[in-house]
N, C-alpha and C positions, 0 to 999 in steps of 0.2 A: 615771335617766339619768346616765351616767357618764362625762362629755365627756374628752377628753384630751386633753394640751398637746403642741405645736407650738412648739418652741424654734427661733429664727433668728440665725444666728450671723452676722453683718455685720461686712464689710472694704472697706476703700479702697482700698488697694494692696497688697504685700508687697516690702518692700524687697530688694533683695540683698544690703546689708550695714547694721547696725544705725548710727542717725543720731539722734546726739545733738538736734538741730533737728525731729525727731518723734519721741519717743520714743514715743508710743503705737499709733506703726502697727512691726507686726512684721517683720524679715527672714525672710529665708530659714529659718535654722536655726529659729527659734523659731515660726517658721509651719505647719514638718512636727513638732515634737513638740505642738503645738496638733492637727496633724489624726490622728497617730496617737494620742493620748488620745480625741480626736471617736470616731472609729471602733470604737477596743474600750469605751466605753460606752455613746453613742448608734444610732441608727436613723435612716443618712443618706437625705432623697429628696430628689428634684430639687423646684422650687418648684410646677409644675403637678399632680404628683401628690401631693406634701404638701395642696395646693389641694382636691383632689378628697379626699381620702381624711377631712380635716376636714370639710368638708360632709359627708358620709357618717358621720361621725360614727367613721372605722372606722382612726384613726391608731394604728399601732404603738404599743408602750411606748416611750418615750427619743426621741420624733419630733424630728431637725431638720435644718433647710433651710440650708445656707452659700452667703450671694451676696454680690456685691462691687461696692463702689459702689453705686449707684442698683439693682440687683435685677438 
């Protein structure tokens, strides 16, 4: 059996300009070179069908899910 992982990328917000008084939530700019990396290495789904395709056992290679906040 050859399970395969389901990586989940979690955010709070995205700033529009970078703030020293949170520096671990990302702006803008640093938010679209975070999703263009995502994109040419990973295999993005939405959370329901991440959902289903792990039970199935039948998740792409590089599977993940990005949700914000609370999912």
């Amino acid at each position: 059996m050859n399970k395969k992982r389901l990586s989940i990328l979690l955010y709070h917000r995205v700033l529009d300009k970078h703030d020293l008084l949170r520096p671990s939530e990302p702006d803008i700019c640093w938010f679209e070179k975070q999703i263009r990396w995502v994109k040419r290495f990973y295999h993005v789904l939405d959370l329901a069908d991440a959902a289903c395709k792990l039970q199935a056992n039948q998740l792409p290679p590089r599977a993940l899910c990005i949700t914000f906040d609370d999912g």
